[in-house]
C-alpha positions in Angstrom: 0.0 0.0 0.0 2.5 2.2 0.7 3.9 1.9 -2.7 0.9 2.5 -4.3 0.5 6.1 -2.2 4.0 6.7 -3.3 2.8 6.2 -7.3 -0.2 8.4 -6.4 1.5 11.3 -4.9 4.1 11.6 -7.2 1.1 11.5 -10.0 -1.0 14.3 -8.0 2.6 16.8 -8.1 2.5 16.0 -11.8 -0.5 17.2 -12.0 -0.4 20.6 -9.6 2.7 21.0 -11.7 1.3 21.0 -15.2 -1.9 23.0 -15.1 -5.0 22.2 -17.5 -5.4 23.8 -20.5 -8.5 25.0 -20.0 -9.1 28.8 -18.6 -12.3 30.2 -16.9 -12.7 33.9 -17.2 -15.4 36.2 -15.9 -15.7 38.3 -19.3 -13.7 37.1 -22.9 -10.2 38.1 -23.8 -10.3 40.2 -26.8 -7.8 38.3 -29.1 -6.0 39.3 -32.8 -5.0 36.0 -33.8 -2.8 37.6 -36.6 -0.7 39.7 -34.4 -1.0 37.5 -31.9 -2.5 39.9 -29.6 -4.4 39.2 -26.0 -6.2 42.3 -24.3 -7.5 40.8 -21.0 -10.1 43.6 -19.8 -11.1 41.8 -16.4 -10.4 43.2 -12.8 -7.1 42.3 -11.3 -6.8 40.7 -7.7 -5.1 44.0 -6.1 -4.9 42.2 -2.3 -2.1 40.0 -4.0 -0.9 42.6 -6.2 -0.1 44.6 -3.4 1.5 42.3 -0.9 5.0 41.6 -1.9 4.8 38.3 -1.4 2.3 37.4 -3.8 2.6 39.8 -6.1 5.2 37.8 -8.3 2.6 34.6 -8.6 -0.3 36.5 -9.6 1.5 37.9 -12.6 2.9 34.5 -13.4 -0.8 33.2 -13.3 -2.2 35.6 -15.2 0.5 35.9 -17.9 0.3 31.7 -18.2 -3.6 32.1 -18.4 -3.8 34.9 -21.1 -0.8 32.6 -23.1 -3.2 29.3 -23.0 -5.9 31.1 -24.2 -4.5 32.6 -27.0 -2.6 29.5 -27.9 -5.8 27.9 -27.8 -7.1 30.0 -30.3 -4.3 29.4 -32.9 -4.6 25.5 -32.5 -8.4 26.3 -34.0 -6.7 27.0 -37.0 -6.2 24.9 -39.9 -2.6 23.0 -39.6 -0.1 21.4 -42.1 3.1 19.8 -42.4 6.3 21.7 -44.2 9.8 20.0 -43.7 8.8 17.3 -40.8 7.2 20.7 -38.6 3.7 21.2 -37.7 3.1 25.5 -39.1 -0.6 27.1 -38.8 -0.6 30.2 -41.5 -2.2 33.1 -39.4 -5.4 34.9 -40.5 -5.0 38.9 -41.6 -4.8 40.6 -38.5 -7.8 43.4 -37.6 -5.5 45.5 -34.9 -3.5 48.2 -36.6 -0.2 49.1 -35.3 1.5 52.1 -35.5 4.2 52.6 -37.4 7.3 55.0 -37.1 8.3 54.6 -40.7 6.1 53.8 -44.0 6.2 50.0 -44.8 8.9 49.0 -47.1 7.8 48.2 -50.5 8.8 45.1 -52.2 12.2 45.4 -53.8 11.7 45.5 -57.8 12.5 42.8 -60.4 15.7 43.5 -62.4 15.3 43.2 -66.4 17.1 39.4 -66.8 14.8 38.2 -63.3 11.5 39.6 -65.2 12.5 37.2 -68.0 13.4 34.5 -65.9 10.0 34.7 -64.2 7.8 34.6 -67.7 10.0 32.2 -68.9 10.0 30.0 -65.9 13.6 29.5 -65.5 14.9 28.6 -61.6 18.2 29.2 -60.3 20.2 26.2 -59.3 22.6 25.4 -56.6 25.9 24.9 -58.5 29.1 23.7 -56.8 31.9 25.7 -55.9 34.5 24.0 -57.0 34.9 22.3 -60.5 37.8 19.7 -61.9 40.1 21.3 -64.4 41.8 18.6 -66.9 44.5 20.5 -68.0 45.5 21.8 -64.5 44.5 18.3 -62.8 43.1 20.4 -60.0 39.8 21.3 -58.7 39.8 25.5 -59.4 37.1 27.5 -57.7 33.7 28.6 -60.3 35.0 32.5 -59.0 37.4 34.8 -56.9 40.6 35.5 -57.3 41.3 31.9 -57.1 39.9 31.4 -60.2 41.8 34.4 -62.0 45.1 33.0 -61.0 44.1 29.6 -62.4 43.0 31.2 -65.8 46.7 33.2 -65.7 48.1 29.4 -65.5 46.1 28.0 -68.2 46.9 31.2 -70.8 50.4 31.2 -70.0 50.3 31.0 -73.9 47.3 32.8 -76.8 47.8 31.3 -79.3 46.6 34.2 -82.6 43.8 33.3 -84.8 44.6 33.4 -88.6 42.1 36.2 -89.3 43.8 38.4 -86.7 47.4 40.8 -87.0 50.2 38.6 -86.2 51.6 42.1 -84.0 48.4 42.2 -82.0 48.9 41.7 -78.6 46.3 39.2 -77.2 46.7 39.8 -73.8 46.2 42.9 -74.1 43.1 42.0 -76.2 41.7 40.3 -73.6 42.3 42.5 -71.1 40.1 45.0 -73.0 37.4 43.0 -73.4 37.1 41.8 -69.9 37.0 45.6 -69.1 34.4 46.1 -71.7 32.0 42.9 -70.0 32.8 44.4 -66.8 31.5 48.2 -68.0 28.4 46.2 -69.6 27.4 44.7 -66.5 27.5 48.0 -64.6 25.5 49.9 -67.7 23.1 47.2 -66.8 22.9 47.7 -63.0 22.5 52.0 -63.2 19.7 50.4 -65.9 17.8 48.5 -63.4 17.9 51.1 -60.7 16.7 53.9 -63.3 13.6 51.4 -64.0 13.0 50.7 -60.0 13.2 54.7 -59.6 10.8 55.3 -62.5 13.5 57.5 -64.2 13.3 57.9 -68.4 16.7 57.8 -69.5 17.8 58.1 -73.4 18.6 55.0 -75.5 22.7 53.8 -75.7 24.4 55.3 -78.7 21.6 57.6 -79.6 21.4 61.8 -78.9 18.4 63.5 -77.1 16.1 64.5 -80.2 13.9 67.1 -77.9 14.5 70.6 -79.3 12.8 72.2 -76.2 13.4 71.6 -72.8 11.1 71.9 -69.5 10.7 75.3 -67.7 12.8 73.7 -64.5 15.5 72.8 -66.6 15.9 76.2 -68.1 15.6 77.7 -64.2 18.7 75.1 -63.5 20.7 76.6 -66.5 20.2 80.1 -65.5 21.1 79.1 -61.9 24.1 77.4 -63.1 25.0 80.0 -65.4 24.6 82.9 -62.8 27.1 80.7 -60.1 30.1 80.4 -62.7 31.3 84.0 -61.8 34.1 84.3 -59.3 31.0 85.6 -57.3 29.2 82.5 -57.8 26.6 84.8 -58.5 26.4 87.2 -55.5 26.3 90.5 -57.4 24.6 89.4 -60.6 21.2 90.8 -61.1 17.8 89.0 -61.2 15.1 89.4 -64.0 11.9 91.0 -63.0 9.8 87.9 -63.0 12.7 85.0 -62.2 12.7 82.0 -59.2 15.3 80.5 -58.3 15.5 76.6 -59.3 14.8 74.6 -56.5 15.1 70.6 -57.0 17.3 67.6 -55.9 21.1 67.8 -56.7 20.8 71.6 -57.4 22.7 72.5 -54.7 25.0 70.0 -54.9 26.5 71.6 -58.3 26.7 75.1 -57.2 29.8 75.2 -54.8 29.2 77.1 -51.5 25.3 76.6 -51.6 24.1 74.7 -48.4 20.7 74.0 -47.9 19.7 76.0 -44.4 18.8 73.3 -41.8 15.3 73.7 -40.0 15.4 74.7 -36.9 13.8 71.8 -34.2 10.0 72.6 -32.7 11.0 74.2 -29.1 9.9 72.1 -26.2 7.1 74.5 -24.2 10.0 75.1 -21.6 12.3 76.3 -23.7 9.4 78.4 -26.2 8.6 80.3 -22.9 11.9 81.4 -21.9 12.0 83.1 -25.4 8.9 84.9 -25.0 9.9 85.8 -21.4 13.3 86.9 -22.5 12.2 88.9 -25.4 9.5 91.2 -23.7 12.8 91.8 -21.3 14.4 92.9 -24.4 11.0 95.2 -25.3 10.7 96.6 -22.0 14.1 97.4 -21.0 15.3 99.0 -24.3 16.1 102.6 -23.6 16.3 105.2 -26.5 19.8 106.7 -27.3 20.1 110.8 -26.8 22.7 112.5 -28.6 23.1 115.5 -26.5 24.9 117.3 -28.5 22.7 117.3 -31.7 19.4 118.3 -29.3 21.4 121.3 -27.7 22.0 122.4 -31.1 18.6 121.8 -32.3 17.3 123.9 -29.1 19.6 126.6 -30.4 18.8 127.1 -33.5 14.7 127.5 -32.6 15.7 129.8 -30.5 17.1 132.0 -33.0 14.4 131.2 -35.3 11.5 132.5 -32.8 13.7 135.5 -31.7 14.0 136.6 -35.5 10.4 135.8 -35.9 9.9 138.4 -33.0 11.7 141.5 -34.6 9.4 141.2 -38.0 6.1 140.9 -35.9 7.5 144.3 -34.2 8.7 146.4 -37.6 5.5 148.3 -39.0 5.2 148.1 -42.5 6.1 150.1 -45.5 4.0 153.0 -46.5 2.3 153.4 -42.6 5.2 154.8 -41.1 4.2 157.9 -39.0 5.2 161.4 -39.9 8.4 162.3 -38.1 8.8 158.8 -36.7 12.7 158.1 -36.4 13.7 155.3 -38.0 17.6 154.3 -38.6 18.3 155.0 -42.3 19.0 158.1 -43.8 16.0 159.5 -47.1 18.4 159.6 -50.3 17.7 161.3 -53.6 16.7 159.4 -56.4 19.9 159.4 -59.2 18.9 160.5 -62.8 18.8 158.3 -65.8 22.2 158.3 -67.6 20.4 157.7 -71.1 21.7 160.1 -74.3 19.9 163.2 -75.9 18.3 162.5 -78.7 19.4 166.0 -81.0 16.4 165.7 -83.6 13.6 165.5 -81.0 12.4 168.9 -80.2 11.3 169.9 -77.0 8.8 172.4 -76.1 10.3 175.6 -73.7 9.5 176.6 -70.8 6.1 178.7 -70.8 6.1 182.3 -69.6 3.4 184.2 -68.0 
């Protein structure tokens, strides 16, 4: 018997240990299977939340709860099998999350995968390493590995018969290598131009557009008006003329920067502007030059003073007989004109 309460025991600490998978709550979790997302809106104990003691198990508890319950919801879900592992593909999920940056798109197909797509064509795993008969060695697919082998192997070119005798094939090869190597990076500023959206014109061809767009005429007069050893400081604008504003503007006029935006003030620091600006206001004295308002006193003095002496003169013409006044009467002058001999002139009449 004692054996068999030994078995039991043991069985019934199994049991406290693991706890059942089922969970009784007083009102529904609100669950997001598809970002796997529990809100748990019912009342918390706060008698064990609040005594140290406890305080630790209840959270444990209610965390494990809140876990079984969602993970309960995802085994509803439809299973399968992929590489010996049971997966569950999760539903779209209703909760939206914010984001602090937009979602990045998809990255876009170059030209040669766009033709392996419609053409069906997979890319194989191929070996690093591949047996060379003539070196009796294994040499590597690519790397520098692989360029010293080829060295090895074209220690000697031997010149076709339709080619100079004097042409220098290593040289020749060199030179087309280079040319494969430009190819390949003509093709790679290609594929980002098409991912960008940007029209570029056709290899070996000139622009046939006779006229060109009002911002890149503005970008030609801007470009134009920097080439002085002023870069443009003192050259004058036309009456109706904006600058040309646009990406990589400014990075072809030297000495251009774009100004920086100044960061939002906090509400602490916006208020110790304000405050120290109406200091500023209120404490700003006007500046007296002492000398040019003495002068300025002076000279209405003299201009009321002489202002005075008219008002006190009488006029001309009402002058009072034998009223002094301080010039002296002078006799007219004669006129100094000729006699005129044929003119005759009446005498004097006699009584």
């Amino acid at each position: 018997m004692d054996i068999v309460n030994e078995i039991l025991e043991k069985e019934q600490r199994k049991t406290e240990k693991y706890k059942p998978i089922t969970v009784e709550k007083h009102l529904e979790l609100e669950i997001d299977v598809g970002t796997l997302l529990a809100s748990d809106t019912n009342d918390l104990d706060l008698k064990s939340l609040r005594s140290e003691s406890e305080r630790d198990l209840c959270l444990q508890s209610l965390a494990r709860d809140n876990t079984q319950l969602l993970l309960n919801k995802i085994w509803e879900l439809p299973t399968e099998r992929i590489d010996e592992a049971i997966v569950v593909r999760l539903p779209t999920p209703k909760t939206v999350l914010p984001r602090s940056k937009p979602v990045p798109k998809p990255k876009p197909l170059t030209k040669w995968q766009e033709f392996a797509k419609a053409k069906g064509i997979t890319k194989t795993k191929k070996d690093k390493l591949q047996w060379d008969e003539q070196l009796q060695k294994w040499v590597p697919l690519y790397g520098f590995k692989r360029t010293a082998a080829e060295k090895q192997k074209d220690w000697l070119i031997e010149v076709p018969q339709h080619v100079d005798p004097l042409t220098d094939m290593y040289e020749k090869k060199s030179s087309e290598k280079s040319e494969k190597v430009a190819k390949n990076e003509l093709q790679r500023l290609k594929n980002i131009a098409r991912a960008k959206k940007v029209k570029i014109p056709r290899v070996g061809l000139p622009v046939t557009s006779d006229k060109a767009s009002a911002t890149q005429l503005s970008t030609a007069a801007v470009l134009a008006k920097a080439s002085t050893a002023s870069l443009g400081k003192f050259q004058d604008k036309l009456p109706k003329e904006k600058e040309a504003r646009g990406k990589g503007i400014h990075e072809l006029i030297p000495g251009k920067e774009r100004k920086r935006r100044a960061p939002i003030p906090t509400p602490q620091v916006e208020k110790e502007n304000n405050l120290s600006l109406i200091d500023r206001i209120l404490n700003k004295r006007p500046k007296i030059d002492m000398d040019k308002a003495v002068s300025k006193h002076i000279n209405e003095e003299q201009i009321q003073r002489s202002e005075e002496k008219k008002s006190m003169k009488p006029p001309k013409g009402k002058r009072k007989a034998g009223a002094q006044t301080n010039f002296s009467a002078k006799k007219p002058k004669a006129g100094k004109g000729q006699r005129n001999p044929g003119k005759k002139t009446p005498g004097r009449k006699r009584r």
